[in-house]
DSSP file (Angstrom, degrees, kcal/mol; ACC not computed):
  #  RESIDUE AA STRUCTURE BP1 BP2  ACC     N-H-->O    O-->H-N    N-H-->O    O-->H-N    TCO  KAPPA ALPHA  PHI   PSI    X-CA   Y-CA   Z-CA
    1    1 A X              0   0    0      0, 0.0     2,-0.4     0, 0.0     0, 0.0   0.000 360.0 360.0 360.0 136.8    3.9  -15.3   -5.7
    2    2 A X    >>  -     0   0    0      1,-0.1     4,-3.3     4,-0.0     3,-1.3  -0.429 360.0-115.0 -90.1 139.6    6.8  -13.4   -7.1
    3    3 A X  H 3> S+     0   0    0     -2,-0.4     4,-1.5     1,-0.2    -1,-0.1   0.811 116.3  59.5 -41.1 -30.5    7.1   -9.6   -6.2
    4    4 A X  H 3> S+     0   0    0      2,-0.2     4,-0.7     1,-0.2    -1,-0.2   0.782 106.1  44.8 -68.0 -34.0    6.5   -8.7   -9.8
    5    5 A X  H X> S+     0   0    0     -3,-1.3     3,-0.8     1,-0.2     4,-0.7   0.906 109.5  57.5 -72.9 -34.7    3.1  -10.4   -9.7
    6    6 A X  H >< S+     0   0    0     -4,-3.3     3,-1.6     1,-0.2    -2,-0.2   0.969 103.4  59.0 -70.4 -45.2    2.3   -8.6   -6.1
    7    7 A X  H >< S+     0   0    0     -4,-1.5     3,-0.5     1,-0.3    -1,-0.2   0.599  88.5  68.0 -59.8  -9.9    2.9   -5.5   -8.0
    8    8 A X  H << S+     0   0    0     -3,-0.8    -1,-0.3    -4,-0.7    -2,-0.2   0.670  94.2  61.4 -80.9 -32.2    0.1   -6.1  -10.6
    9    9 A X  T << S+     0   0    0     -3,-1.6    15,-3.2    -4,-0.7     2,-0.6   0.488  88.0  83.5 -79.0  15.0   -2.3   -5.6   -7.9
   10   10 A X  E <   -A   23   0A   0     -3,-0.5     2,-0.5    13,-0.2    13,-0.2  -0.805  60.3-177.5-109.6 135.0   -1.0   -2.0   -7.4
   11   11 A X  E     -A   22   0A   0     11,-2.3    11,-1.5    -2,-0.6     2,-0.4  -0.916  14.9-171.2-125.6 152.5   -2.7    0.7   -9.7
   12   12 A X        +     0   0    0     -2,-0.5     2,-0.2     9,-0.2     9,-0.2  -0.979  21.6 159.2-139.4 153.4   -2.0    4.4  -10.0
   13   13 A X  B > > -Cd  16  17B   0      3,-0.6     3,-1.9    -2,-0.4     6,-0.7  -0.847  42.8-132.0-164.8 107.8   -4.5    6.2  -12.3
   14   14 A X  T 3 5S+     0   0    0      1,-0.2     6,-0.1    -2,-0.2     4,-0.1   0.800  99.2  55.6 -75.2  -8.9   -5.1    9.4  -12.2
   15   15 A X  T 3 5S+     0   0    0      3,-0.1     2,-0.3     4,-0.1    -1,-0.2   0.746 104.7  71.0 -73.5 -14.1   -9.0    9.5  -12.2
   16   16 A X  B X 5S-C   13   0B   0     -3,-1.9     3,-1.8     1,-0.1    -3,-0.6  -0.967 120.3 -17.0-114.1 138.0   -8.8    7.4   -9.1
   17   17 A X  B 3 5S-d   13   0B   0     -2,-0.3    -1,-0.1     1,-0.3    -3,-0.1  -0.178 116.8 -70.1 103.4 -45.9   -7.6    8.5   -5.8
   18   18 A X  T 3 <S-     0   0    0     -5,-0.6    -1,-0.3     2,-0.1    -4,-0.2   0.405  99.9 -49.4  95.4  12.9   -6.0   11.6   -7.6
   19   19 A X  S <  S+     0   0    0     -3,-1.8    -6,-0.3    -6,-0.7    -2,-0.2  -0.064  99.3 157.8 115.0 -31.2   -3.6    9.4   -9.0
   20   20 A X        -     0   0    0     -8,-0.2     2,-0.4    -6,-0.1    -7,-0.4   0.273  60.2 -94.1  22.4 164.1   -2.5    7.4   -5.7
   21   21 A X        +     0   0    0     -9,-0.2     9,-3.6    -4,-0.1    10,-0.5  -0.995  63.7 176.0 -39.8  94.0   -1.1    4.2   -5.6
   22   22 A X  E     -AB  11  29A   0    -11,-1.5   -11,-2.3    -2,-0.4     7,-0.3  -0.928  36.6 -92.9-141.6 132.4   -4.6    2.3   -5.0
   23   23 A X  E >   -A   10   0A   0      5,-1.4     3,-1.9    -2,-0.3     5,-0.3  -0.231  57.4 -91.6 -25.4 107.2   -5.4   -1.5   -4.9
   24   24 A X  T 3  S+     0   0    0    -15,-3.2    -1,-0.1     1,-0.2     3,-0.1  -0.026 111.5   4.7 -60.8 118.7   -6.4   -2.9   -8.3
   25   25 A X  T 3  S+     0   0    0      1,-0.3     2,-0.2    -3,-0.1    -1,-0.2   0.110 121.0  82.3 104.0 -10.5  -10.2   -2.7   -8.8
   26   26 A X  S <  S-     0   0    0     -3,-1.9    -1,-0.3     2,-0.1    -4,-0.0  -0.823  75.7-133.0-106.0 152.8  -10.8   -0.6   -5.2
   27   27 A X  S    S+     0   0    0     -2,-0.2     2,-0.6    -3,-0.1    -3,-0.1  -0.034  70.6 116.0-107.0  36.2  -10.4    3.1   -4.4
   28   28 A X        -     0   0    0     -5,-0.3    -5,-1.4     1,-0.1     2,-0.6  -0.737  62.6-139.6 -99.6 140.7   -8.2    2.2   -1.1
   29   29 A X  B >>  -B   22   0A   0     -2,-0.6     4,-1.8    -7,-0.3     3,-0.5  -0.588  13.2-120.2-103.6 164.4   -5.1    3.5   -1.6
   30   30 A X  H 3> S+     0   0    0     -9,-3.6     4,-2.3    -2,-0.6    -1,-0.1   0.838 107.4  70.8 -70.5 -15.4   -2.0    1.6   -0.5
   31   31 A X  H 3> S+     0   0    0    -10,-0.5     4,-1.6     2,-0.1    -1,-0.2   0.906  97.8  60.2 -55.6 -38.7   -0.5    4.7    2.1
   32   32 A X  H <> S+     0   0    0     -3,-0.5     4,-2.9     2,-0.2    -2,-0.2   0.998 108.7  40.1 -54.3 -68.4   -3.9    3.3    4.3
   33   33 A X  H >< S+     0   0    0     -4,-1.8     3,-0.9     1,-0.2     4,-0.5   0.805 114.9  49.4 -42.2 -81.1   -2.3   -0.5    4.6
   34   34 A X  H 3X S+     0   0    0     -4,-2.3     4,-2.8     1,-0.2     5,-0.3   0.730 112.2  49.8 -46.0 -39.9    1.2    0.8    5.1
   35   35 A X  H >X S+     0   0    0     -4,-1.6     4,-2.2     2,-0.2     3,-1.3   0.977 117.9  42.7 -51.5 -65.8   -0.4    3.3    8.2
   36   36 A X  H X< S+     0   0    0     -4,-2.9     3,-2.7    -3,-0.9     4,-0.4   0.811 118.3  39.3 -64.5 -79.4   -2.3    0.3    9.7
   37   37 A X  H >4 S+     0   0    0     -4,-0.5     3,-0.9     1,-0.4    -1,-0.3   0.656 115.6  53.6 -64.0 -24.1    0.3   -2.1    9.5
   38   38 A X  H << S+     0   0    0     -4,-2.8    -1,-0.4    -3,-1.3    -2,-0.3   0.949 112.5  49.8 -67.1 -42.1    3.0    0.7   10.5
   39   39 A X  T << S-     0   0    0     -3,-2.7    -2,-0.2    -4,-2.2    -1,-0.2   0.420 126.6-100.5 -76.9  -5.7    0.6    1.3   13.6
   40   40 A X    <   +     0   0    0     -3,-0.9    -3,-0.2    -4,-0.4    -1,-0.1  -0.477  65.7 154.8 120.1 -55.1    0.4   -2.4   14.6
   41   41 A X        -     0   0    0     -5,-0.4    -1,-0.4     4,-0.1     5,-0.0   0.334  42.1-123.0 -22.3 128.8   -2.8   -3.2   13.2
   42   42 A X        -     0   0    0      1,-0.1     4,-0.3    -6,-0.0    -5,-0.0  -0.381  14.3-125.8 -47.1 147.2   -3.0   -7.3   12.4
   43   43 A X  S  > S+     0   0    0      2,-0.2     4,-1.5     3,-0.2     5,-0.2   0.544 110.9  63.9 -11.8 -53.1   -3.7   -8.2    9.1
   44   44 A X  H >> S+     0   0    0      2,-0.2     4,-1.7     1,-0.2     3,-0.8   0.982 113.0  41.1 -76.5 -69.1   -6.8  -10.4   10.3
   45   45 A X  H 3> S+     0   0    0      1,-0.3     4,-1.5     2,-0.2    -2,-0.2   0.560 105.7  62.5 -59.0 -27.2   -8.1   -6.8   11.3
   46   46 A X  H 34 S+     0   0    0     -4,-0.3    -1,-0.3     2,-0.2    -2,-0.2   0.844 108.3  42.0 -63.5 -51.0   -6.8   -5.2    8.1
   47   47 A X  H << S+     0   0    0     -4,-1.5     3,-0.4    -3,-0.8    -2,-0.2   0.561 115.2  56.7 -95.7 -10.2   -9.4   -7.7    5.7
   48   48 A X  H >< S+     0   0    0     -4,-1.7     3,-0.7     1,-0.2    -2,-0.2   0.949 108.3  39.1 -82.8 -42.3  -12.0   -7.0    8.3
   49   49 A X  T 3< S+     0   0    0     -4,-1.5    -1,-0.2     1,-0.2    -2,-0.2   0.131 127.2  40.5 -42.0   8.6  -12.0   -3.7    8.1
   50   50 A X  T >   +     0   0    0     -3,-0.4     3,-2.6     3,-0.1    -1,-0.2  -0.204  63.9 166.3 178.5  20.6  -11.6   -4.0    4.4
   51   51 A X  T <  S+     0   0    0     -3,-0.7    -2,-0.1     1,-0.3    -4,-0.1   0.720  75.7  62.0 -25.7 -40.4  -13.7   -6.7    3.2
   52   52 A X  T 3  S+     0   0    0     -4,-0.1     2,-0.4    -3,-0.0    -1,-0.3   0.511  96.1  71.0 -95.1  -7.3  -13.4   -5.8   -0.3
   53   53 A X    <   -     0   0    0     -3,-2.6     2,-0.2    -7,-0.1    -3,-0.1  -0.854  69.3-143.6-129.6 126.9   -9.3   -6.4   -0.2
   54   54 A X    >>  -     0   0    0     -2,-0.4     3,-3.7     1,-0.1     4,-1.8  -0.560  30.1-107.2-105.1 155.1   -7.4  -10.2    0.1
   55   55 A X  H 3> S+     0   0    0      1,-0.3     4,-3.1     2,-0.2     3,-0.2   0.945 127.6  61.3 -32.3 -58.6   -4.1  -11.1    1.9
   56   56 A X  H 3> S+     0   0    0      2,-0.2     4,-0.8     1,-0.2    -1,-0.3   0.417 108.2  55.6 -69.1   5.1   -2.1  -11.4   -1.5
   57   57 A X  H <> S+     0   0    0     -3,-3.7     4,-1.8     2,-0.2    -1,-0.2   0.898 108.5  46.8 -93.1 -63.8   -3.6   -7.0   -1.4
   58   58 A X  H  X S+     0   0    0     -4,-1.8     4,-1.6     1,-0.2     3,-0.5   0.907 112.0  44.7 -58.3 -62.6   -2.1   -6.7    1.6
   59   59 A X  H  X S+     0   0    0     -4,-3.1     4,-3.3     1,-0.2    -1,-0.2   0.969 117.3  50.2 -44.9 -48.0    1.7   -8.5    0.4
   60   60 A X  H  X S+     0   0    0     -4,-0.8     4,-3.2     2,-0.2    -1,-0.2   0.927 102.3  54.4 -70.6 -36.4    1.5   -6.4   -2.7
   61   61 A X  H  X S+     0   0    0     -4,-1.8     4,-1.4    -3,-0.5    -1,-0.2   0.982 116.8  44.6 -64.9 -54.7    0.8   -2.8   -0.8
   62   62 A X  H  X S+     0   0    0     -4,-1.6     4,-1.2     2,-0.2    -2,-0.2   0.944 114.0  51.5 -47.2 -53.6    4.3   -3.8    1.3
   63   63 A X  H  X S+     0   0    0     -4,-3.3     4,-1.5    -5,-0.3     3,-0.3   0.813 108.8  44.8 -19.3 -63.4    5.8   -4.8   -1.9
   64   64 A X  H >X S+     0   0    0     -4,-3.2     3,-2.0     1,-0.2     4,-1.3   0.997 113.8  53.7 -59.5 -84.3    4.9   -1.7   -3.5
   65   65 A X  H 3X S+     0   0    0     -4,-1.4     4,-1.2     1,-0.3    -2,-0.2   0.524 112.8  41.8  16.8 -68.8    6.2   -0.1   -0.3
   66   66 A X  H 3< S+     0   0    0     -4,-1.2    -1,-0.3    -3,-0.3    -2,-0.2   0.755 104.5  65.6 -55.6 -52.1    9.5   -1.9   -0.6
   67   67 A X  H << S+     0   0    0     -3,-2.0    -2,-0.3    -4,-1.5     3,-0.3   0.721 104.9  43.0 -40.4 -55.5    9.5   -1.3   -3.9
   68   68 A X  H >< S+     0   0    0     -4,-1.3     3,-1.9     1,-0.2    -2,-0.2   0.855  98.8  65.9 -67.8 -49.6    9.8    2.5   -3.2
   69   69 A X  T 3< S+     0   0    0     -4,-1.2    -1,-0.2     1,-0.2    -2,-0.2   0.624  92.9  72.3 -57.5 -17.2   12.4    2.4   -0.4
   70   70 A X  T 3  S+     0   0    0     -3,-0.3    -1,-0.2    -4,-0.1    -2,-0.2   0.782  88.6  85.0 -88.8 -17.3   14.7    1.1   -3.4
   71   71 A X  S <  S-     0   0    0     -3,-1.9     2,-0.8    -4,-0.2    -3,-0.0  -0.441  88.6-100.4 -36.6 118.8   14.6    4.5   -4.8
   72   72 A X        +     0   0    0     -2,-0.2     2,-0.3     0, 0.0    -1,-0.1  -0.590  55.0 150.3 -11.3  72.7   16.8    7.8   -4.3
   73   73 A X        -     0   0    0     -2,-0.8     2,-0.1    -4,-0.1     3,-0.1  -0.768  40.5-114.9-141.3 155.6   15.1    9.6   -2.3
   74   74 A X        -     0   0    0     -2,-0.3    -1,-0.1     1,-0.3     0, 0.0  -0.274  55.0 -63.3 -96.1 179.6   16.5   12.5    0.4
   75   75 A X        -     0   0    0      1,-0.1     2,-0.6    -2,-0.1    -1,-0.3  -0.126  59.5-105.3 -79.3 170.5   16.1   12.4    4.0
   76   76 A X        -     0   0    0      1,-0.1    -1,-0.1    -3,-0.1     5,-0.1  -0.874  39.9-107.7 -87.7  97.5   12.2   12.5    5.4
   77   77 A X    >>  -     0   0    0     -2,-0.6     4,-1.8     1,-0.1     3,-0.8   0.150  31.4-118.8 -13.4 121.2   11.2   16.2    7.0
   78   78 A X  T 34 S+     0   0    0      1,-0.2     4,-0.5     2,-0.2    -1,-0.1   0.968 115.2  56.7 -10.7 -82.3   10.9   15.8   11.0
   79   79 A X  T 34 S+     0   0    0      1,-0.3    -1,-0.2     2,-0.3    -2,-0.1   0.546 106.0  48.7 -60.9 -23.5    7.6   16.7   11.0
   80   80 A X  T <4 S+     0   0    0     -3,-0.8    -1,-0.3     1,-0.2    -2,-0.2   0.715 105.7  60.2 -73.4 -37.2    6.4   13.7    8.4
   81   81 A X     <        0   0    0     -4,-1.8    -2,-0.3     1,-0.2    -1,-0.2   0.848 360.0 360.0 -73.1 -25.7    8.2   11.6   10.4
   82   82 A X              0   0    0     -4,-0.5    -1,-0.2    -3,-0.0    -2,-0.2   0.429 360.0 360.0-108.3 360.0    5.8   12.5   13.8
């Protein structure tokens, strides 16, 4: 699956979420995957918790992710960082 296609599962809307980055068709927003998977959490433990949500949710929420990091952006407050 090509990175463009993994991004077609990412929605931002602003009646959902408050405008979030949110799986398409679910109100989980994609900052929750990146936490778990930043925190260790497994995958296999990611779609149990998460029934509603497929591997190819999961690639695309890293994608997205990735996707961002390609940006300008300044350095990350301390305190975000802990």
């Amino acid at each position: 699956m090509k990175v463009r296609d993994k991004l077609e599962r990412i929605v931002v809307n602003p009646e959902i979420m408050h405008g979030k980055p949110v799986i398409k068709g679910t109100r989980i927003p994609v900052y929750v995957i990146l936490n778990l998977l930043a925190g260790g959490m497994k995958e296999e433990n990611i779609l149990e918790e998460y029934p509603d949500i497929t591997r190819e949710d999961i690639l695309a929420c890293m994608a997205y992710g990735a996707r961002l990091t390609e940006e300008e952006v300044g350095v990350l407050e301390e305190e975000v960082l802990l």
